[in-house]
Each structure stands twice: as structure tokens, then as C-alpha cells.
PATORFI-897341 format. One record per residue (C-alpha): residue number from 0; x, y negated, z. Coordinates in Angstrom, 3 decimals, always signed. Each point is the difference from the previous one (the first is absolute). Layout:
BEGIN
- num	x	y	z
- NUM	X	Y	Z
...
This chain:
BEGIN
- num	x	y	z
- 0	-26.939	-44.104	+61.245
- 1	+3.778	+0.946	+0.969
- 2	-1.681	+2.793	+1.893
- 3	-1.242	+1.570	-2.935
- 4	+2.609	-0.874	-2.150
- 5	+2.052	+1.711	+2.092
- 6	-1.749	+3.081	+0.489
- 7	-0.040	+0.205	-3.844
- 8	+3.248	-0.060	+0.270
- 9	+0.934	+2.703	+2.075
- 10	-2.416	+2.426	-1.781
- 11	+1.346	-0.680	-3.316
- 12	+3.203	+0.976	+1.913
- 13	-1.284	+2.612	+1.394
- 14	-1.434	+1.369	-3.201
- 15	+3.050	-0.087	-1.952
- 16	+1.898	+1.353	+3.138
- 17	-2.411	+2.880	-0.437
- 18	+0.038	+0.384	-3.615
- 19	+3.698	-0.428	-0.378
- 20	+0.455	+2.616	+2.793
- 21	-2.434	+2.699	-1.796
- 22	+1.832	-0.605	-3.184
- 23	+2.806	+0.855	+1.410
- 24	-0.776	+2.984	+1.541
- 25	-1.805	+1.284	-3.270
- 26	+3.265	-0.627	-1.725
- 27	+2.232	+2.052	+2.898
- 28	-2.493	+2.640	-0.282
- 29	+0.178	+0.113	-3.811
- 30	+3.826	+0.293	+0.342
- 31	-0.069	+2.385	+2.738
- 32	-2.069	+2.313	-2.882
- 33	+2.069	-0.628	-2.337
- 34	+2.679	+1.296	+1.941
- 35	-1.393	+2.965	+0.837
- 36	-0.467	+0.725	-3.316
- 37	+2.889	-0.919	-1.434
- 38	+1.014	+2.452	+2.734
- 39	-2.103	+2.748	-1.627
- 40	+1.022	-0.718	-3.444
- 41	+3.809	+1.560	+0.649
- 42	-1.373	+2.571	+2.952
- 43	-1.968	+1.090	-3.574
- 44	+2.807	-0.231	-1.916
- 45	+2.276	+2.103	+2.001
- 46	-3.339	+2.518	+0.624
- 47	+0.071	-0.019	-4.140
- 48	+3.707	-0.127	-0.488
- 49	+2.342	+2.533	+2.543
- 50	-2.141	+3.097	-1.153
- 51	+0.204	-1.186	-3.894
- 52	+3.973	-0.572	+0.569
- 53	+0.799	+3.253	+2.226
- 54	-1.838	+2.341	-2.761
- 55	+2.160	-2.177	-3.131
- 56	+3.340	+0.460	+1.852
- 57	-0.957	+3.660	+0.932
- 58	-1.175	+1.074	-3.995
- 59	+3.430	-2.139	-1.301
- 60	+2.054	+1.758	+2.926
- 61	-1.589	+3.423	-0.601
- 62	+0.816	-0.332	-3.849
- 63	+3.379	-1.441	+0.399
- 64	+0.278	+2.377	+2.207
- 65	-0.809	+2.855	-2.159
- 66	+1.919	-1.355	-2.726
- 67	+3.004	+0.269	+1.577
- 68	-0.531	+3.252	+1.728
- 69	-0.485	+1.157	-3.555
- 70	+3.725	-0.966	-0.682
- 71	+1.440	+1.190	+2.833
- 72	-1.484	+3.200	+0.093
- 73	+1.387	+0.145	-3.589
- 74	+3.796	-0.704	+1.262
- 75	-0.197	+2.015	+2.486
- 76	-0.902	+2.782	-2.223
- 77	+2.953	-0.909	-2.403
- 78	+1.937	+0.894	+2.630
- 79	-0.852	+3.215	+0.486
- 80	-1.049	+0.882	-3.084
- 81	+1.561	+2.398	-2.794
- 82	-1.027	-1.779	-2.684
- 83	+1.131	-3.258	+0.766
- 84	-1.014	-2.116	-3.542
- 85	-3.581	+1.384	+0.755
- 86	-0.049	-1.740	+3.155
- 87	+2.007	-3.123	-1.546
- 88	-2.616	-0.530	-2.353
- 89	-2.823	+0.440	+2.535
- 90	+1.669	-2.776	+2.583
- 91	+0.167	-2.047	-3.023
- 92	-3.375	-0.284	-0.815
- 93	-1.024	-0.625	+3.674
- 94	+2.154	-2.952	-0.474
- 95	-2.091	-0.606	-3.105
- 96	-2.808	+0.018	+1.905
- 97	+1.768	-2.416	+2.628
- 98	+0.637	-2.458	-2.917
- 99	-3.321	+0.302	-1.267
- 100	-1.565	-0.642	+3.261
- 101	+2.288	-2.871	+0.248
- 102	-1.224	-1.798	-3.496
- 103	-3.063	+0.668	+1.161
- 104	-0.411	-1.713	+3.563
- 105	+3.653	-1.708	+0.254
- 106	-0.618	-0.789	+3.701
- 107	-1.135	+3.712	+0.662
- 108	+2.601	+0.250	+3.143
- 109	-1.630	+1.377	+2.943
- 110	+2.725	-2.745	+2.581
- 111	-1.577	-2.962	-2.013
- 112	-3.397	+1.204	+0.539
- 113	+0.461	+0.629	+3.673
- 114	+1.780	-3.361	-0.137
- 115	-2.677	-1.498	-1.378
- 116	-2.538	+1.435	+2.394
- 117	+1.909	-1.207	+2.706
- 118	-0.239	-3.442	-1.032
- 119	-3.557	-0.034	-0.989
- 120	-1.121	+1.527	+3.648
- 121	+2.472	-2.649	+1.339
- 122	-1.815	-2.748	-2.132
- 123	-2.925	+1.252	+1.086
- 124	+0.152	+0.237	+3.832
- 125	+1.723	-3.532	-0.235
- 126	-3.144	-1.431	-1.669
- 127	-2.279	+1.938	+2.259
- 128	+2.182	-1.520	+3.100
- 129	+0.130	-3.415	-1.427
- 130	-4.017	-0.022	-0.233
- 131	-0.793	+1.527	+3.813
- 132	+2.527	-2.746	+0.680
- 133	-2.137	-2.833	-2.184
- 134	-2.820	+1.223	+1.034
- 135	+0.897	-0.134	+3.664
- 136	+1.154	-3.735	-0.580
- 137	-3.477	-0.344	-1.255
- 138	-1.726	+1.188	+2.767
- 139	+2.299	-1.560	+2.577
- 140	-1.110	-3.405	-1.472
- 141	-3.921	+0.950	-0.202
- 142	+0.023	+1.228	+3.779
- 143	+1.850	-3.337	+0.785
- 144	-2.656	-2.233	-1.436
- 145	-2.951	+2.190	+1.196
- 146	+1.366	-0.083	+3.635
- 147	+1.737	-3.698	+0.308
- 148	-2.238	-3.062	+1.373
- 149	-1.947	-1.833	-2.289
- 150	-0.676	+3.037	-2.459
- 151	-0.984	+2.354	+1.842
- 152	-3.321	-2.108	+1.087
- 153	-0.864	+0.610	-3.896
- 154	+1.635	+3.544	-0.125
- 155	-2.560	+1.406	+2.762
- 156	-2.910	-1.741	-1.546
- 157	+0.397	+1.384	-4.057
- 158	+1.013	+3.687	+1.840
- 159	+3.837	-0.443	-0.959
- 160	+1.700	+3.289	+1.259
- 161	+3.123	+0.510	+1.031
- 162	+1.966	+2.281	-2.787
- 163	+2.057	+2.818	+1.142
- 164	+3.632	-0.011	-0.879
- 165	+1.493	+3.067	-2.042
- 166	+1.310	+2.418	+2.566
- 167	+0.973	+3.891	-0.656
- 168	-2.377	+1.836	+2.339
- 169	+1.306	+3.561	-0.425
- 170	+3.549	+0.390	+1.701
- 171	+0.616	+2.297	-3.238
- 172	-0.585	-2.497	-2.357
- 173	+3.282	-2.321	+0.957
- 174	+2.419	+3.188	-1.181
- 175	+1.446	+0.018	-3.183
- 176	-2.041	+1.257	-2.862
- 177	+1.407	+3.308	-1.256
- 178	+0.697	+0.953	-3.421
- 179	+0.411	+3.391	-0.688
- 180	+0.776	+1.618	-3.216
């Protein structure tokens, strides 16, 4: 009767060994996708965002740009020019237009907009960093269970793979991104 008793024993024990183990390794794996998608959620957003914010600070650089080319032209032909009130009142309607410009986008300033982009691509590449590096945590834990004595008995039996780590394959890839206007 101890006998059995016994041996009912040890496979209860053996069956919650096993089904504590598989749950776990569901849960790392379900973490270890999350992660990689949380990963592909910013890779996204900076996919979606650099080319949005390079063309914005190009048009409001290009127009700023043209604004004030617009006034300086107009100096510089007040200087040379005869008739010097013609020019007067043409530099002072560029200005106009400056003002205008200004009451319409206040923060229309070509620095703050490359300032801006700047930050947001440093934001960016931080959170994308800060994933590969969750992510990698992730994985590093998975691989750990999956390949450490007891678990790995139930790993190899319910086909638990190994996960690959996030690792730049192309030699190119670990440059800086360029951003050229």
C-alpha cells in the first residue's frame, strides 16, 4: 500500500513538474513575441516617421528659405539701385510676408525643425535600441530555460526551439543612418 502510495506520489510530482515547466515555457515564448514585436512596432515607426519628418523640415526649410531670399535679394537691390524708395518699399513687403508667415506657423524656423528632427530620430533609435536590448533579455531567459536540466526534458518533447537573438547580419547595417537633405 506505501508502494503505491508512493508511486502516486511521485507522478503527481512529476505531472505538475511537467505542467509547471510547459507553462513556463509558453509564457517565455509569449514574451519573447512580444518582444519582437514591440521591436517592430518602433522599427515601423521610424520606417513611417524619418521620411514624413525629412520632407516637413525640407518644405518649411525650402519656404523659409525662399522667404528670406526674397528679402535679401530685395536689399541687395536697394543697394544698387537708382530708385532707392522703390526698392524700400519692395524689402518691406518681403518682411510683410516674413510677418505673415510668422502669424501663420509661429514655430516656422527651419533650426527648430532640424532640432526637432534630431530629437525625434534620437528618440527613435533609443526606443528601437532599448527593444533589441528587451528583446534580447527575453530571449536570453527563454534559451536558458529550454537548455537548463529539468526543462529541457519537457522543452524537447512539446518541440521548444531555441530563439535566435537579434544580431545585425549586414556589416553595413551597424553605420550610422544618413540623413540627407
Amino acid at each position: 500500500m506505501i508502494l503505491i502510495i508512493v508511486i502516486i506520489v511521485v507522478l503527481v510530482l512529476l505531472v505538475l513538474f511537467f505542467m509547471s515547466s510547459y507553462n513556463k515555457l509558453v509564457r517565455l515564448s509569449n514574451r519573447v513575441d512580444e518582444g519582437f514585436s514591440t521591436m517592430d512596432v518602433y522599427l515601423k515607426k521610424r520606417f513611417d516617421l524619418i521620411p514624413n519628418l525629412v520632407e516637413t523640415v525640407k518644405g518649411y526649410a525650402k519656404h523659409e528659405a525662399d522667404t528670406l531670399s526674397s528679402v535679401i535679394a530685395q536689399r541687395n537691390m536697394a543697394k544698387t539701385s537708382k530708385d532707392v524708395m522703390d526698392s524700400e518699399n519692395k524689402i518691406t513687403n518681403a518682411i510683410h510676408g516674413i510677418f505673415a508667415v510668422a502669424e501663420q506657423y509661429p514655430d516656422l524656423k527651419a533650426n527648430t525643425n532640424f532640432m526637432d528632427l534630431q530629437n525625434q530620430l534620437k528618440k527613435v533609435e533609443e526606443d528601437i535600441a532599448n527593444s533589441r536590448k528587451y528583446y534580447n533579455a527575453l530571449v536570453r531567459e527563454y534559451n536558458d530555460v529550454i537548455m537548463s536540466v529539468p526543462t529541457n526534458i519537457v522543452a524537447s518533447l512539446f518541440h521548444f526551439e531555441k530563439k535566435t537573438m537579434f544580431e545585425v547580419a549586414n556589416a553595413s547595417e551597424r553605420e550610422n543612418v544618413q540623413v540627407k537633405f
